[in-house]
N, C-alpha and C positions, 0 to 999 in steps of 0.2 A: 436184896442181896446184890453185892459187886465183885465186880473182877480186879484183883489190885496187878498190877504188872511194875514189873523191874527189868533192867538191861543194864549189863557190861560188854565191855569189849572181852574180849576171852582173856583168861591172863593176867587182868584187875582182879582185887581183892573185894574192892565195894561194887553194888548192884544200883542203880541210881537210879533219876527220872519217874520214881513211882508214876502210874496214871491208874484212877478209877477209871471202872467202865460197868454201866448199866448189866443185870446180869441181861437185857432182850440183846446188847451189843456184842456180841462175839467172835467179832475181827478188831484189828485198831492198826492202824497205818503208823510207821515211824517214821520219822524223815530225818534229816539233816547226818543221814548215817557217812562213812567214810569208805570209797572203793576196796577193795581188795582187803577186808580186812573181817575175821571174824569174830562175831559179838553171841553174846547168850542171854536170854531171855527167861523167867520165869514168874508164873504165874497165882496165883491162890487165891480164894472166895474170903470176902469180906462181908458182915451183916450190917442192917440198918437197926439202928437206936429205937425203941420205942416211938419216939419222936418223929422218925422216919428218914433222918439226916443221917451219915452215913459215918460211922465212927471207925478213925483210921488209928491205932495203935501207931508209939512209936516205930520208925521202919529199923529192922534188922529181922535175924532169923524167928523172930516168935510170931512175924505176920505170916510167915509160912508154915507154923508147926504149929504151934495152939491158938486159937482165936477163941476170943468168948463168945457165946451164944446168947442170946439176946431169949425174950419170951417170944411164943408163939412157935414153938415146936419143930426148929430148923433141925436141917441133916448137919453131919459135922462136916467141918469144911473140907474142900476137895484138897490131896493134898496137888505140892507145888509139881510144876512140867517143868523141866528145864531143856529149852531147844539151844543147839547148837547152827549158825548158819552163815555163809557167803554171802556179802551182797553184789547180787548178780551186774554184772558188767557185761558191755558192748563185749563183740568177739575179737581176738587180738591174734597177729601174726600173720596176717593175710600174704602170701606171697605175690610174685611177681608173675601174671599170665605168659604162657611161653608157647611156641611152635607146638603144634602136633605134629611130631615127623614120621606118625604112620599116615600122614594124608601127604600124596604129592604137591609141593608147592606150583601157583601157577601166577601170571599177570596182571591179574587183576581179583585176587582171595588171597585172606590171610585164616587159615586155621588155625586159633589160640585153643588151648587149653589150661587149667590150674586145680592149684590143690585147697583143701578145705582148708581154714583156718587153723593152726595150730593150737589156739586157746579157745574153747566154745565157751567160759566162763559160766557154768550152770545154765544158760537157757539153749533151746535147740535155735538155729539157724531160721531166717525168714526169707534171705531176698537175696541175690546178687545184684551188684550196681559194676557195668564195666563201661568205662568211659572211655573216648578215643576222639581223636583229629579230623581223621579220615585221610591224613596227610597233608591238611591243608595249613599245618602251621600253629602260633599262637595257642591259646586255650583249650583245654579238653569240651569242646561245645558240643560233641554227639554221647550218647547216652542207651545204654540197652541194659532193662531189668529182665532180670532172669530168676526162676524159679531154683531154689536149692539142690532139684533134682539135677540138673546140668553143672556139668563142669570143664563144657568148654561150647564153644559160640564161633561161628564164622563167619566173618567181615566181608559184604560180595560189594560188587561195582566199584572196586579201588582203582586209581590210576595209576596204568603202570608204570614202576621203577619209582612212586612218590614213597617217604619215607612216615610211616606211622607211629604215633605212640598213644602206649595203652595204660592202662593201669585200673585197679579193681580193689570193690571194697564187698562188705559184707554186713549184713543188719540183724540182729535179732530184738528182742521187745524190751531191752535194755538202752538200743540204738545203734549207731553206728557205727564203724569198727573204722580206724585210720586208712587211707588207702594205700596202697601196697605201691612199691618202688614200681616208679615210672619204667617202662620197658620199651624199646624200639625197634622196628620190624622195618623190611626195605620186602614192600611188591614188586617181586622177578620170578619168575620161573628158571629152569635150570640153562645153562647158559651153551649154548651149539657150541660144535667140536671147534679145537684149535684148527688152521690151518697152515699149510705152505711148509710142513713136517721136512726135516730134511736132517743129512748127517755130512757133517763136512773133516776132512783130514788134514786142519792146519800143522804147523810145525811140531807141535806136543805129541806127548807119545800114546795118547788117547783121542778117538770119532769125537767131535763135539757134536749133540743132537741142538737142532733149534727149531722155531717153530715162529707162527702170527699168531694172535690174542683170537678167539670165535667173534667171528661178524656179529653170529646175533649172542647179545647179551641177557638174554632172558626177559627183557623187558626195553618198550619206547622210550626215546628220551622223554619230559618231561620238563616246563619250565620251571619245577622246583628243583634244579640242580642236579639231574639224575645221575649227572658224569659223573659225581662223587658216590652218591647213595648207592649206584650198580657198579661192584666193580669183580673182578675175579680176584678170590680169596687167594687159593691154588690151585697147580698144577699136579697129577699124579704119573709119572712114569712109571709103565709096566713092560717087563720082559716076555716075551715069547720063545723061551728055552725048547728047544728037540727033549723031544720024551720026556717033559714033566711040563705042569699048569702053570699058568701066567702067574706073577708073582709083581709087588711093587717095588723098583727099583730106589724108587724116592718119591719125595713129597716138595715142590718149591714153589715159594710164595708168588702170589698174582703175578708180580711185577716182574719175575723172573722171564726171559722167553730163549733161555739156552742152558743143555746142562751137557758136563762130559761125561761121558760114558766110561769111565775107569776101571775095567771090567774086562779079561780078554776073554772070556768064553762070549761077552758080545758081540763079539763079532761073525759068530753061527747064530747068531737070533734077531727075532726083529722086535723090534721095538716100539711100543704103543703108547698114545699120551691119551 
């Protein structure tokens, strides 16, 4: 007795590729299939000839509905399965690892975090792959695999104020999944208070507030260019108003180091940067 098998793509009309298979055989491997795309399969028992050589009717629907029965007292033929299936693929849409900003940032750690795969593609997850610099530049030459259960990893002995990039893939038994957009990270800790605050009454008809950039910048220089990679984002100016909570006055970018105060109840309150 055999097993006769057929396959389409889903959505063809014809069923192709007959393959006998011993009945002791009952797996059979297909290959040369096509990603993402769903195929159907079906099956049905075929008899051997007297002879012992395996007689295959022409192929259409009568090798799945009626088969003749040969001598020696077989059962009737099983009828046809028809399976429906994906063929499984690596996982897809890996994103890009990001800050964890419930962990405080410091000089020398980076806390990344990320998210599963957006596509598992029919198989469960095996491995994370997250690759990084260490900020030394050139190639992603470091490497930490990590178990599926994690999904997020922190980078220790960085130098501080060097500039890192990371990025992260993902593997299951299909293989491996494209890596996720390159992502860049600057090791600083948060950056000491402005100083030299001050409020002056040039000729306009508002206090201008100004201020010096924090001595310390959250992180040492570094010979890889730190001056650029640390810098202050912004500035937040807050009011200290009688009888009600501090509130933000404004928000001005790093480079800024003066604002006016255009405000006359400012001038009962103090004001905090």
């Amino acid at each position: 007795v055999y097993y006769i098998v057929q396959g389409k793509i889903a959505g063809s009309e014809v069923f192709v590729d007959a393959t006998l298979q011993p009945t002791r055989e009952t797996t059979i491997t297909v290959g040369a299939l096509f990603p993402s795309q769903l195929y159907q399969f079906r099956i049905a028992t075929l008899y051997a000839a007297p002879s012992g050589e395996a007689q295959m009717p022409p192929l259409g629907e009568a090798v799945f509905s009626t088969l003749d029965v040969y001598s020696g007292g077989v059962p009737p033929p099983l009828p046809f399965v028809l399976l429906d299936f994906a063929l499984p693929q690596e996982p897809a849409g890996v994103g890009a690892p990001r800050l964890d900003s419930s962990i405080p940032p410091s000089a020398s750690t980076l806390n990344l975090k990320w998210d599963a795969p957006s596509e598992m593609r029919g198989l469960p997850l095996e491995v994370y792959e997250l690759q990084h610099d260490r900020g030394y530049g050139g190639g992603f030459a470091f490497s930490v695999m990590l178990d599926t259960i994690y999904m997020s990893y922190q980078l220790n002995g960085l130098d501080s104020g060097s500039q890192v990039r990371v990025r992260l893939r993902a593997r299951n038994q299909a293989g491996w999944s494209s890596f996720s957009p390159e992502a860049i990270f600057v090791v600083c800790a948060p950056p000491g208070k402005p100083h030299n605050l001050e409020v002056s009454h040039p000729l306009g008809v508002w206090p201008v507030l100004s201020w010096s950039p924090p001595a310390d910048m959250g992180a040492q220089p570094t010979p890889a260019d730190a001056s650029w990679h640390v810098r202050i984002q912004s500035y937040r100016i807050l009011a200290n108003v009688p009888r009600a909570s501090p509130y933000t006055i404004a928000v001005v970018p790093g480079t800024q180091t003066s604002f006016e105060l255009a405000a006359p109840f400012l001038r009962e309150s103090e004001v905090r940067l």
